[in-house]
Structures are given as structure tokens and as C-alpha cells.
C-alpha positions in Angstrom: -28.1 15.3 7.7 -26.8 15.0 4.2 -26.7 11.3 1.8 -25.2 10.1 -0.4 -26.3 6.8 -2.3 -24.6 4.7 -4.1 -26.5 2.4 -6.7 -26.4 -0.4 -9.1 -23.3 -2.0 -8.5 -21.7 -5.1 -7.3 -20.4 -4.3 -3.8 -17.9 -6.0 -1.9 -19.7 -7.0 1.2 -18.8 -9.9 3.7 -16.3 -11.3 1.7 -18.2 -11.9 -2.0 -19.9 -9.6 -4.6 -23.2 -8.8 -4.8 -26.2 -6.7 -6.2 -26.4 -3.9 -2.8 -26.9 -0.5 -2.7 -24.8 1.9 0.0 -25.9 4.4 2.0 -24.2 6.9 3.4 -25.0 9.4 5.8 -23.1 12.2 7.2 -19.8 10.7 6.1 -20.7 7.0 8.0 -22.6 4.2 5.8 -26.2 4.0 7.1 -27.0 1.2 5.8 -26.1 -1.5 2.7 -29.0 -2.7 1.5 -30.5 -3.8 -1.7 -32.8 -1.0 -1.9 -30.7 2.6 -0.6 -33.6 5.1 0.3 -34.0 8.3 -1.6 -30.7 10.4 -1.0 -29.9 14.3 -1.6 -27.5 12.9 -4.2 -27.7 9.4 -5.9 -24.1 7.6 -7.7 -25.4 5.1 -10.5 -22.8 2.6 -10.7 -24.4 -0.2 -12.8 -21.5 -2.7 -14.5 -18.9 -1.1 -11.7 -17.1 -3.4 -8.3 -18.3 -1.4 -5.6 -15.4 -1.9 -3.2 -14.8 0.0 0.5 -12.4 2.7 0.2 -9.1 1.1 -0.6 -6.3 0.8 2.0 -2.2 1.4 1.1 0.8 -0.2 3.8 3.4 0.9 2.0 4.0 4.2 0.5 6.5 6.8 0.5 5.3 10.6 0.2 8.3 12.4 0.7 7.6 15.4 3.0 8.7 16.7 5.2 12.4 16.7 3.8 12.0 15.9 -0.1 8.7 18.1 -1.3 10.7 18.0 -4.8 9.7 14.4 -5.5 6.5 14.6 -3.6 4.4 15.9 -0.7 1.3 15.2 1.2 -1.2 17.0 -1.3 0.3 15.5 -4.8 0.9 11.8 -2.8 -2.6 11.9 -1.3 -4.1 13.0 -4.7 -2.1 10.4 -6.5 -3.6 7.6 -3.8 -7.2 8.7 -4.7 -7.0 8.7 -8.3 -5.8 5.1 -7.7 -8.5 4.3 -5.6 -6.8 4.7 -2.4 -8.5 6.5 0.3 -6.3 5.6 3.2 -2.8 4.8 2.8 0.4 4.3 5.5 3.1 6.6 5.1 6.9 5.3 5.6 9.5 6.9 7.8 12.6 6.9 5.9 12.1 10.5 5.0 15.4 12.7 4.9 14.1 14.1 8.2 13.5 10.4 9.2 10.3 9.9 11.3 12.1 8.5 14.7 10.4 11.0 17.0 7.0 12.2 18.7 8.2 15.3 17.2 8.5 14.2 14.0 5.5 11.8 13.6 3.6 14.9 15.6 4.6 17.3 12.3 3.9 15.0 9.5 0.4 14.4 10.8 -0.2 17.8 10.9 1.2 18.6 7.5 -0.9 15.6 6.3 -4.6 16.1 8.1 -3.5 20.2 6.3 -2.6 19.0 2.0 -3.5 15.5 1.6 -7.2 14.7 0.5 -7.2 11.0 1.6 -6.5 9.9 5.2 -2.9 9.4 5.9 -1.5 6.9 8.9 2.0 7.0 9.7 4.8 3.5 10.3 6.8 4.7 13.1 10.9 4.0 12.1 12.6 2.0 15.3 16.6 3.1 15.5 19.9 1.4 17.3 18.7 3.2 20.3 14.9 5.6 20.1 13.3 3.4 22.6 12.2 6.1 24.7 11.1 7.7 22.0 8.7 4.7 20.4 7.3 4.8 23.7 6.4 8.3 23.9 4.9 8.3 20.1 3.2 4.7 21.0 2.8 4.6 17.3 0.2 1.7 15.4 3.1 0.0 14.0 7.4 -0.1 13.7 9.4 0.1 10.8 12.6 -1.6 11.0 15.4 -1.4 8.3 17.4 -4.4 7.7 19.1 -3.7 4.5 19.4 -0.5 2.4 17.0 1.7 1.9 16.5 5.5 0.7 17.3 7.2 3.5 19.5 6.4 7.2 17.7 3.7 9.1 19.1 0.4 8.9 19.4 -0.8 12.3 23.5 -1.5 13.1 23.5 -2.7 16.3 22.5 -6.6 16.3 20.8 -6.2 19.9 18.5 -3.6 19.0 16.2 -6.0 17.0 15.5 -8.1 19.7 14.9 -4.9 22.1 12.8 -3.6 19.8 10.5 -6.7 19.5 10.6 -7.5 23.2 9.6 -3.7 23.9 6.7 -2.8 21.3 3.4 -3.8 21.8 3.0 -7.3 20.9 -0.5 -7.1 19.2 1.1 -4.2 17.3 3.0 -5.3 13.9 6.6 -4.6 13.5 7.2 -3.8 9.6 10.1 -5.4 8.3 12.4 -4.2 5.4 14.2 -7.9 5.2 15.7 -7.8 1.7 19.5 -7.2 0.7 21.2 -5.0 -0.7 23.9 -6.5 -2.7 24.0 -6.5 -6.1 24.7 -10.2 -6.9 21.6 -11.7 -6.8 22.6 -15.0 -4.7 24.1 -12.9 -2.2 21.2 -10.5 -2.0 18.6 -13.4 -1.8 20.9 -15.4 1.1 21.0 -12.0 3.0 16.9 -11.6 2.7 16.4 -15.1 3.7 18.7 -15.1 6.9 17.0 -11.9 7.8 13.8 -13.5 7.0 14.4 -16.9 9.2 15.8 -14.8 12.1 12.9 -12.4 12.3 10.0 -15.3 12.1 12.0 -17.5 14.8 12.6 -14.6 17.2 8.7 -13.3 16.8 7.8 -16.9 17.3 9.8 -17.1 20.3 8.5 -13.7 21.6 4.7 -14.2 20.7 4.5 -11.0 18.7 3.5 -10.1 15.5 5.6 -9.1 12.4 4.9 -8.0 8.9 7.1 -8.8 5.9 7.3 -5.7 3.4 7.6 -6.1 -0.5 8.6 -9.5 -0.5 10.0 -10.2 -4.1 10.2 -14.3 -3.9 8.1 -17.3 -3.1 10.6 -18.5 -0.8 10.2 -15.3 1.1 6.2 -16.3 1.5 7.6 -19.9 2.5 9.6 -18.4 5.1 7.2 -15.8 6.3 4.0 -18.4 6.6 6.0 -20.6 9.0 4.8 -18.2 11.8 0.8 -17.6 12.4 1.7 -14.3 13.3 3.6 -13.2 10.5 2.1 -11.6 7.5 3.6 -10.6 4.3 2.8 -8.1 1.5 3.8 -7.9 -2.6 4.0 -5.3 -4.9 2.8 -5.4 -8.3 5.9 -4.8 -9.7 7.6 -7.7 -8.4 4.5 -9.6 -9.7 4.4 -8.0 -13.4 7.9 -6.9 -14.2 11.3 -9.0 -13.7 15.1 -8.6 -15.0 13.4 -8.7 -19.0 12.3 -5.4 -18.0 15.9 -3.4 -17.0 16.9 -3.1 -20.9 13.9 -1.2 -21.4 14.0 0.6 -17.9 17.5 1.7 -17.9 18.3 3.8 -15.0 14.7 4.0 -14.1 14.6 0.2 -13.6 16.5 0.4 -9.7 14.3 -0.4 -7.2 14.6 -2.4 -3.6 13.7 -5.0 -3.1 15.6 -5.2 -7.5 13.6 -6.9 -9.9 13.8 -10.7 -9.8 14.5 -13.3 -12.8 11.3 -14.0 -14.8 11.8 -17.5 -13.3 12.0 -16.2 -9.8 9.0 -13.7 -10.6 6.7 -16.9 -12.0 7.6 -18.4 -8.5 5.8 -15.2 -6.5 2.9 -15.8 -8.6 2.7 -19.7 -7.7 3.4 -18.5 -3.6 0.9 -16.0 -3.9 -2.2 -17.6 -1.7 0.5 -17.0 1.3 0.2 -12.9 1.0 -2.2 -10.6 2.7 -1.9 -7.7 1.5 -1.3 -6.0 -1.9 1.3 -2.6 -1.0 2.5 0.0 -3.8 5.5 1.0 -2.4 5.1 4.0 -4.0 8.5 5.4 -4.0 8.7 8.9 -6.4 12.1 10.2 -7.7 12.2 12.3 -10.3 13.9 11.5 -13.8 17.2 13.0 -12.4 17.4 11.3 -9.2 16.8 8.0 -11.1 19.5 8.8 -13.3 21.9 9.4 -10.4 21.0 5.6 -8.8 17.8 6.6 -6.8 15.7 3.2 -5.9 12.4 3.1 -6.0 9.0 3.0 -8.5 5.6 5.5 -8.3 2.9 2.8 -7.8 -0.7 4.6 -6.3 -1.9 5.3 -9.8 -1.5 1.9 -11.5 -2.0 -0.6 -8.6 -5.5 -1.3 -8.7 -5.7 -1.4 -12.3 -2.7 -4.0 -12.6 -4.3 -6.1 -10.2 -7.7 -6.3 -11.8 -6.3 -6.5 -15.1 -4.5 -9.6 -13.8 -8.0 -11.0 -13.1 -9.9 -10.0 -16.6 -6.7 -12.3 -17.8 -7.9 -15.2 -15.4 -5.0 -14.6 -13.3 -6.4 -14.2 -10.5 -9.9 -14.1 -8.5 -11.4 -10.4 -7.5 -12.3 -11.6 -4.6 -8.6 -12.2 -3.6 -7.5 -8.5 -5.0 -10.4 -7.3 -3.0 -9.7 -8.6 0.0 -6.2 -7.5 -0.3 -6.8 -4.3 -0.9 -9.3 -3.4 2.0 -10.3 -5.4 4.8 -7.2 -7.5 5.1 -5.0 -4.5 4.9 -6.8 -2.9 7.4 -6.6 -6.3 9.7 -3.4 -6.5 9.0 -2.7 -3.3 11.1 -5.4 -2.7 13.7 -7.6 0.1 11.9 -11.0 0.3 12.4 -13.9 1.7 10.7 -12.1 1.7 7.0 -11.7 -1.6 4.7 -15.4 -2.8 4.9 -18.5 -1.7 3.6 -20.2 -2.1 6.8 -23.1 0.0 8.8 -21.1 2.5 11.0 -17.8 2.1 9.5 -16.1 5.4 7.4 -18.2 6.3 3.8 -15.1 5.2 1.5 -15.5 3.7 -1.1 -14.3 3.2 -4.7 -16.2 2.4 -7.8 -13.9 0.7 -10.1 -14.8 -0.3 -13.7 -13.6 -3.1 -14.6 -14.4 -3.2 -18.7 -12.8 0.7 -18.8 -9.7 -0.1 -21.1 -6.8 2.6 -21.2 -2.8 2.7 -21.5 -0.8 4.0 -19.1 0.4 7.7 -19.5 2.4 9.0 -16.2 2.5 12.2 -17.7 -0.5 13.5 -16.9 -0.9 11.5 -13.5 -1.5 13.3 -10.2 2.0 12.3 -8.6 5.5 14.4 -8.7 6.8 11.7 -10.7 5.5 11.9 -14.3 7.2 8.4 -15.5 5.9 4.9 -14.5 7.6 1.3 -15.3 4.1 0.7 -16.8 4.3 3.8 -18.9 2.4 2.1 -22.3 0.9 -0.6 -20.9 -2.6 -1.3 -22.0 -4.8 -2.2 -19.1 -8.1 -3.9 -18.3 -10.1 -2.0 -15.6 -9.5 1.7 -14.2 -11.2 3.8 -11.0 -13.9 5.5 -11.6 -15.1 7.4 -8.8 -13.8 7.8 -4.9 -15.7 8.6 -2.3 -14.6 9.5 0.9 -16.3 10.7 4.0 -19.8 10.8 2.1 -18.4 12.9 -0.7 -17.5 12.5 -4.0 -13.6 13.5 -4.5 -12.6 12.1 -8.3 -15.0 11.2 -10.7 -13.9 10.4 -14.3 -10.3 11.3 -14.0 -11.3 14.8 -12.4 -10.9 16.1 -9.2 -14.2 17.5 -7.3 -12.1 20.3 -5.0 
């Protein structure tokens, strides 16, 4: 039996911070006390949040398909260097992932390159049925607007089929926003598709989840359903239209960056969502400058988030939350989002005094250019643990 200890930090237990030390023991935490026994190897983590591994909905890793922009090794290192140490890979690959086949083959690429754990959103066509039930995936993607890839449903029946057939205590994902340039148009698009989804999974009984949603309204619209959650991206909550002079042809990205007016309005909605998602969508510099949507996000998450707190922005508690255990409630996982006896050893030791600038280039990801590239933050990952075993520690990998 081999231990591992972790020490002298504030843990995130039960919903609040506190002085506890972890144990963990043969990859599972023994116990989380506030006195760890003696362990073959002991992590001091005095002045650090102590929080279980953290959990990503929304990301896009590329292979198989698009290994040039990103793959299962450089995405899943990327997610732990941000403190991720389970994240949920999107379909929308350019070998979309609409089959057993498919979802069989990424899962076997992934469990082979990427260091964290990697789930899989299963993508719902006009007419796979069959094939969702043969895969009897987690959870459903569907495409409602435009999106990197060819999934957007067509058909206006196969929504409701789709709801009626997937497993009702199962989410169905939702890609709700637009895809029209004009802004009004684009936000009256996102808002019918919005309204239909919640009234039809109301109707049904079944649960949804609203991805990236860029605007309070969208949080209005989503909360009017008990069984509807919602997630944000930091981007939509720290960047808006200001930022596209600077951006230039990196600045594309779907759901597109809001007015600073619209962007103060997510912030004022923000109680309503449960989970914080990267979307982490790579491209490299020439695909951005041929119209590619989309931003990296697993490297800078975290920090945003909890830089947003040393500002009084917001509570760690609510970051914390949103970041573990209500992600992982959000979509049925067990064992992973807690720091509880029995449940996976993940967990990542964030300091939150650490102050640094962002600097893509030397990140872990494909895609060596951020939106935050120069922004000085509050707060950076120190060391991620998964399975028992230290992985990163001090911006260095232990492989």
C-alpha cells in the first residue's frame, strides 16, 4: 500500500474551507482529517486552497481528426497544468463522435496519451438514434446553431425524438446560441432556442444543460425549469466587444463576445449558473486567421476565476463549487469532485497569493496564443495530484 499526504492547507470539504489534512492511499482518499498519519510521501501545502481534483464540461481536444491543433496528450496535459484532472470531451470532431465506433476509438486513444481522466459528450444527429442507444453514452450533445464542425441538427423533429428517447435522468447538452452576425438577430435566435428547449424538457420531465451561455437573459431563461442547468465561460465573463480591436482575427469565438453592457449583465445573473466550463477550443494562429471560432481556456481558467475573487468579485466558495462537485452533479460522475473518504485521490493545490502574467507561449496546449496573453493574475496551480500521485508541481511535469 503506498500514501500519499497532503498537509497544511485549507481544503475544500462539505461545502466551506477548512484547516484538514488528506490522505490518500492507493490512489483513493483514506481519510480527511485534521491530523493525516505518517505517509511514504508527505505534500506541505501551508497558505494553499486544497480543492478535489477539478472537473471540465466543456472542452474540445481535437483528435481523432485535427491532431494539428491538439490531441489527447497535449489537451490532457494542458487540463492538468490548469488544475483539471477530469475534463468532458466534445463531439464535434472532424470525425464527429456519432457512433459506438467512434466514442469506442477516442476512449481508447484517450485512457493511451492523456494524463488526466477524459469522459466523452456523445453528439445526437437528424437520425443516430440507434446508434445513441447502442453507445448509451452519460450525456447528448445537440447542435442548434453553428459550430466547428457538421452537427447542427436540421430536421425540427429530431429534437423532440431525441429528448423523448435518451435517458431522462441523463442531461442533454445544448449548443443554443446563434450564429448570425448581427447581434439582435443572434441573441433572438439563442433565446427562441433557449425557451423551446426548457418548455419541451419541462413538458417531458427530463433534464437539459445549457452550454456557454453568454447573457443573463440566457440564465433567466434557463432557471425557469428545475431541471435545467447552465454553464459560463470565463471569457464571456472577462472579455466583451472592447476586446476584438485588440484580438483581431483571434477574437472569433461562439457563442461571439457580448457588449460590455451585456457582459456586466452575466456577472449580475451569475448566482443562476452551476458550472464554470473552458470551452477550450484550440486553433492555431492560421486557422484563426482564416475565420476559425473558438478560444484555448484549460490553462487560464482557474486562475481567472480566483483572481476574480482576490478582487472581491466573487466568493471561493462559489468558484469551488463550480469547479468540482457541482460539475460532477451536474452529470452523474461519481467518485471525483469531492474530497471525500473513498472517492478518487485528485486534487489540486492552488495558490492563491502566486502572482504571474499570462504567457501562452510556453503553455502545455497546441495553441501557443491566449485572449489573456499579458494579463497579470492573482492565484495560479501549484500542484495536481491524481490517482495518489503527484503529476505537475511548480509548473513541471513529474512523467
Amino acid at each position: 500500500m503506498t500514501t500519499l499526504a497532503v498537509r497544511g492547507g485549507l481544503a475544500f470539504i462539505n461545502g466551506s474551507f477548512s484547516q484538514k489534512d488528506i490522505l490518500i492511499e492507493d490512489g483513493v482518499i483514506a481519510s480527511t482529517s485534521a491530523d493525516a498519519q505518517k505517509a511514504d510521501e508527505t505534500v506541505y501545502a501551508p497558505g494553499c486552497l486544497v480543492l478535489p481534483g477539478l472537473i471540465d464540461p466543456h472542452v474540445h481536444l481535437r483528435e481523432p481528426g485535427d491532431t494539428y491543433k491538439e490531441d489527447f496528450r497535449t489537451g490532457g496535459r494542458a487540463a492538468i497544468a490548469g488544475g483539471f484532472t477530469t475534463v468532458m470531451d466534445m463531439p464535434n470532431n472532424r470525425l464527429p463522435t456519432v457512433t459506438r465506433e467512434r466514442l469506442d476509438e477516442k476512449a481508447r486513444l484517450a485512457r493511451e496519451k492523456a494524463p488526466c481522466n477524459v469522459l466523452f459528450h456523445f453528439g445526437g444527429t437528424d437520425s443516430n438514434f440507434a446508434e445513441v442507444r447502442k453507445a448509451d453514452p452519460q450525456s447528448l450533445k445537440l447542435y442548434l446553431g453553428k459550430t466547428t464542425g457538421e452537427l447542427m441538427l436540421h430536421d425540427p423533429t429530431a429534437l423532440e425524438r431525441h429528448f423523448a428517447n435518451f435517458h431522462k435522468d441523463r442531461p442533454i447538452v445544448l449548443h443554443a446560441c446563434g450564429d448570425s452576425p448581427d447581434e439582435a438577430k443572434d441573441l433572438e435566435r439563442t433565446y427562441a432556442n433557449i425557451e423551446n428547449c426548457v418548455s419541451l424538457a419541462q413538458k417531458m420531465q427530463r433534464r437539459i444543460h445549457i452550454a456557454h451561455a453568454s447573457t443573463g437573459h440566457e440564465l433567466l431563461l434557463a432557471k425557469r425549469w428545475k431541471g435545467c442547468t447552465v454553464e459560463v465561460a470565463p471569457h464571456h465573463l472577462f472579455l466583451s466587444k472592447n476586446d476584438l480591436e485588440r484580438l483581431g482575427p483571434y477574437g472569433k469565438v461562439y457563442p461571439q463576445l457580448r457588449s460590455e453592457q451585456m457582459r456586466i449583465g452575466l456577472w449580475k445573473m451569475l448566482e443562476g449558473a452551476d458550472c464554470i466550463a473552458t470551452d477550450h477550443a484550440p486553433h492555431t494562429p492560421e486557422d484563426k486567421e482564416n475565420g476559425a471560432a473558438g478560444y484555448p481556456g484549460l490553462e487560464t481558467s482557474v486562475a481567472l476565476m480566483f483572481d476574480a475573487c482576490a478582487k472581491g468579485l466573487l466568493d471561493r466558495i462559489w468558484v469551488a463549487e463550480r469547479m468540482s462537485g457541482r460539475v460532477a452533479g451536474t452529470f452523474g460522475l461519481k467518485g471525483v469532485g469531492v474530497l471525500e473518504k473513498g472517492c478518487a485521490g485528485d486534487v489540486t493545490i492552488f495558490d492563491p497569493k502566486k502572482e504571474w502574467s499570462v504567457d501562452a507561449s510556453e503553455f502545455q496546449t497546441k495553441c501557443k496564443w491566449s485572449p489573456f496573453d499579458g494579463k497579470a493574475l492573482k492565484g495560479k496551480v501549484r500542484t495536481v495530484i491524481r490517482g495518489g500521485k503527484q503529476l505537475y508541481v511548480d509548473n513541471e511535469f513529474w512523467d
